[in-house]
C-alpha positions as CSV (number, residue, x, y, z in Angstrom):
1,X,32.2,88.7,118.5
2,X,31.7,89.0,114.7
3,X,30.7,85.4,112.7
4,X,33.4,83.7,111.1
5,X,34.3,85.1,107.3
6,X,33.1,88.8,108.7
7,X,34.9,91.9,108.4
8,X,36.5,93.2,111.5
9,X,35.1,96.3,111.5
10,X,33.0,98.3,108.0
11,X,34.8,100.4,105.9
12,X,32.6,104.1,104.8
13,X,31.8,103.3,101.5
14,X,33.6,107.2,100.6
15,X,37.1,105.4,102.0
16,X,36.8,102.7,99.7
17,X,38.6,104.3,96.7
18,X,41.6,105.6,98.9
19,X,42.0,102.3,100.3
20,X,42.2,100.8,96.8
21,X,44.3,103.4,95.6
22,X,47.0,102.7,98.8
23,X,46.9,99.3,97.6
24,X,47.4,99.6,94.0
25,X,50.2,101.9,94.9
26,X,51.9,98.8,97.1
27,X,51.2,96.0,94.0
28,X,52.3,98.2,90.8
29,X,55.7,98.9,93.0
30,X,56.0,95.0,94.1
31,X,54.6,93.5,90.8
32,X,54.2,95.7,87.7
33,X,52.0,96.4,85.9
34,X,51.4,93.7,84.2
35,X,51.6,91.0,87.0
36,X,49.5,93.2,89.0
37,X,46.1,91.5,89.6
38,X,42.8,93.2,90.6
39,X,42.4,90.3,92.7
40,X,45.8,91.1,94.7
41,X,45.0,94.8,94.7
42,X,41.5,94.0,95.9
43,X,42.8,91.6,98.5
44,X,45.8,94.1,99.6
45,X,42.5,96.8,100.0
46,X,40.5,94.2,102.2
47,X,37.6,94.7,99.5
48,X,35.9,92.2,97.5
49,X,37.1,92.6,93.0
50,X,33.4,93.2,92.5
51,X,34.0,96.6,94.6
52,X,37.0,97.9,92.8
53,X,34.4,98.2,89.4
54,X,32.3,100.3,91.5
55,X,34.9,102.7,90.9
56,X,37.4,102.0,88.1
57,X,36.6,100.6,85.2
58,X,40.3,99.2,84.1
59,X,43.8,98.7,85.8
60,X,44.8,101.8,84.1
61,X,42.1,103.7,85.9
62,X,43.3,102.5,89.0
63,X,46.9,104.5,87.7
64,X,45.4,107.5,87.1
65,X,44.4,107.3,90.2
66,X,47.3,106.1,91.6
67,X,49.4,109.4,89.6
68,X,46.7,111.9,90.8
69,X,46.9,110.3,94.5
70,X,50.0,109.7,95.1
71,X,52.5,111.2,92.7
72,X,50.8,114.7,91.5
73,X,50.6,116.2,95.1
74,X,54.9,115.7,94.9
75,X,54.9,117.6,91.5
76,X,52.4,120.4,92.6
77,X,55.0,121.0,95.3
78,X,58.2,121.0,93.3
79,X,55.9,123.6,90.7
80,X,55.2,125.6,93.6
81,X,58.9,126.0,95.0
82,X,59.7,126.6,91.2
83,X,56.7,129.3,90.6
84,X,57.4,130.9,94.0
85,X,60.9,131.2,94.1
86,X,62.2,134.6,92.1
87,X,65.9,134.1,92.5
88,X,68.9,133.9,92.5
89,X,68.3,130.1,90.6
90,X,71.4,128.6,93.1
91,X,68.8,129.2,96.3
92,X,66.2,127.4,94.7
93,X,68.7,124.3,93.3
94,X,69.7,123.6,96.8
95,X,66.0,124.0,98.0
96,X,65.5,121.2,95.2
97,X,68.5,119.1,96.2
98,X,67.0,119.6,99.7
99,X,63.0,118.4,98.5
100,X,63.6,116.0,96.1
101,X,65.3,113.0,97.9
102,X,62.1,113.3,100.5
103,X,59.5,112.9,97.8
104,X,61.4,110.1,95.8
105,X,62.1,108.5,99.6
106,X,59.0,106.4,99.3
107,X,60.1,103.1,97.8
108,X,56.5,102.6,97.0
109,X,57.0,105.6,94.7
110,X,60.3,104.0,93.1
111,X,59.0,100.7,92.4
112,X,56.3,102.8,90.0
113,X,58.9,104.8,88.4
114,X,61.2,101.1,87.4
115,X,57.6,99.7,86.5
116,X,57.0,102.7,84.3
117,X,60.3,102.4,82.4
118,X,60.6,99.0,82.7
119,X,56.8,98.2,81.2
120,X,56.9,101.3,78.7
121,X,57.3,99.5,75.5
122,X,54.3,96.7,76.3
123,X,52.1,99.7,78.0
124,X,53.2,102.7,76.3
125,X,49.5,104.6,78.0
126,X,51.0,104.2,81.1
127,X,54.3,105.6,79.9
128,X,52.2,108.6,78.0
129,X,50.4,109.0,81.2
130,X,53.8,109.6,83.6
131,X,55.3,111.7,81.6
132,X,52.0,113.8,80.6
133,X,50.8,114.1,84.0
134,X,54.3,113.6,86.1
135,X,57.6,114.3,83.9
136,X,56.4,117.1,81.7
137,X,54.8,119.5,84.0
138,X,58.2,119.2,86.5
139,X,60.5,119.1,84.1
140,X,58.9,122.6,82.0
141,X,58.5,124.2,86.1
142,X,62.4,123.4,86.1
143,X,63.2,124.7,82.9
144,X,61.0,128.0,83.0
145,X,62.9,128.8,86.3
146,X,66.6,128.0,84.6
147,X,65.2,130.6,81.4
148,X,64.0,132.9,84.2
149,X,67.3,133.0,85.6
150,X,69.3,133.2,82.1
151,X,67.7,135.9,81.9
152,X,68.9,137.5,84.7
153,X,72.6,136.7,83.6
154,X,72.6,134.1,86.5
155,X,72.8,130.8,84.5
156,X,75.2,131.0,81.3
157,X,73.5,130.5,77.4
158,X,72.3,126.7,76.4
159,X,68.4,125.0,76.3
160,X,66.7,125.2,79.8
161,X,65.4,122.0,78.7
162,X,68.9,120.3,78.7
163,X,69.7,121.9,81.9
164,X,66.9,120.9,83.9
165,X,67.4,117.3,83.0
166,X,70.6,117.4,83.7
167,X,69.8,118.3,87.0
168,X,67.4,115.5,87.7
169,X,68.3,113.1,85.6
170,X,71.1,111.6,88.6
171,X,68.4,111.4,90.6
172,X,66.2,109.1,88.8
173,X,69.1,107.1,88.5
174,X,70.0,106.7,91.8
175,X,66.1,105.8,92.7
176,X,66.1,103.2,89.4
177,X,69.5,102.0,91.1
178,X,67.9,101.3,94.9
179,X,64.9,99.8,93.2
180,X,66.8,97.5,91.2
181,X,70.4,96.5,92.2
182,X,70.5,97.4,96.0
183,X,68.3,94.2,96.3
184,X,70.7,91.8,95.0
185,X,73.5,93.4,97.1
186,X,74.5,96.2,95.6
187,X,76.0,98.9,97.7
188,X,73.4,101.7,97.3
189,X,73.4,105.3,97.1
190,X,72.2,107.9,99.9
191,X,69.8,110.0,97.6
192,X,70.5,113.3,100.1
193,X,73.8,112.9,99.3
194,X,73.7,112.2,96.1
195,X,71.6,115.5,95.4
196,X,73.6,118.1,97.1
197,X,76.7,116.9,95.4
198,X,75.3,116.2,92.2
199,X,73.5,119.9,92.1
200,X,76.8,122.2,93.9
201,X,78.6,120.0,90.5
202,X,75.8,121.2,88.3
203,X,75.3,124.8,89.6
204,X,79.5,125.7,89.0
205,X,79.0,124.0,85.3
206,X,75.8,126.4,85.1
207,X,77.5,129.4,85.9
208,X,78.2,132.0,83.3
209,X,81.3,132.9,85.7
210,X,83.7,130.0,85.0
211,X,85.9,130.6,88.4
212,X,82.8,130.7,90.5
């Protein structure tokens, strides 16, 4: 049996990072980012503060790292669909619809997206950071596959830009909605739902045929 005060079992030094990373992930969404503590992150990681400087240098290291860990794998997928998907535009919507409410399932993931907008103004690196690193590069995959499929006469004349947020701006709201109101007993929103709905709406309003 171990002494008293010892670990129950020794973490590989190379795990240590990922294990910080997880926990970051769990106190950002629970806390914010201001409240959040490197003590409570390093106590959520079962790792001493002293170890978390081995590795980052700030809090907003730790977020990089939390974006590059656990959020940028979810965009590389949507840019992927996007990328490898050559038409017609209404296939790949309802492969969207389909994806999207899976990666934004996580409420882990939620809590950081109401941290981000909430905490924006007092933090406005972490803000620059999600939209540099998360925002920007889904939202332009979106909107090069809506100008792809204008100009294939499938989507009717306006900015791509407009369209694609359109599209998943509902979304965000429905995850901002869960995260904040369906605590204090509001009746939520089933995301799946929500997306297929919300995207057969969009893709008629898209349409340069106004009777399809």
């Amino acid at each position: 049996m171990l002494p008293s005060g010892q670990p129950k079992f020794r973490r590989r030094k190379a795990a240590r990072p990922d294990e910080i990373v997880a926990a970051a992930l769990e106190i950002f969404s629970e806390k914010g980012f201001a409240a959040a503590r490197l003590d409570d992150i390093a106590a959520r990681a079962g790792v001493s503060k002293g170890a978390i400087y081995l590795y980052f240098a700030t809090k907003e290291d730790i977020f990089r790292a939390v974006i590059a860990q656990a959020v940028l794998p979810n965009v590389g997928q949507i840019r992927q669909l996007a990328a490898a998907h050559p038409g017609p535009f209404s296939d790949l919507a309802r492969g969207l619809a389909a994806l999207a409410p899976t990666l934004l399932a996580r409420s882990e993931l939620g809590g950081v997206i109401k941290m981000v907008v909430g905490e924006a103004r007092n933090f406005p690196e972490i803000a620059r950071l999600w939209h540099d690193q998360v925002i920007d590069p889904a939202l332009g995959a979106l909107s090069e596959a809506i100008g792809a499929a204008q100009a294939r006469g499938e989507v009717r004349p306006g900015d791509p830009r407009l369209y694609a947020l359109g599209l998943i701006g509902p979304l965000l709201a429905g995850v901002i909605w869960r995260e904040t109101f369906t605590p204090v007993g509001a009746e939520p929103f089933d995301l799946p739902t929500l997306a297929r709905q919300h995207f057969e709406t969009a893709l008629r309003g898209m349409s340069p045929d106004p009777t399809a």
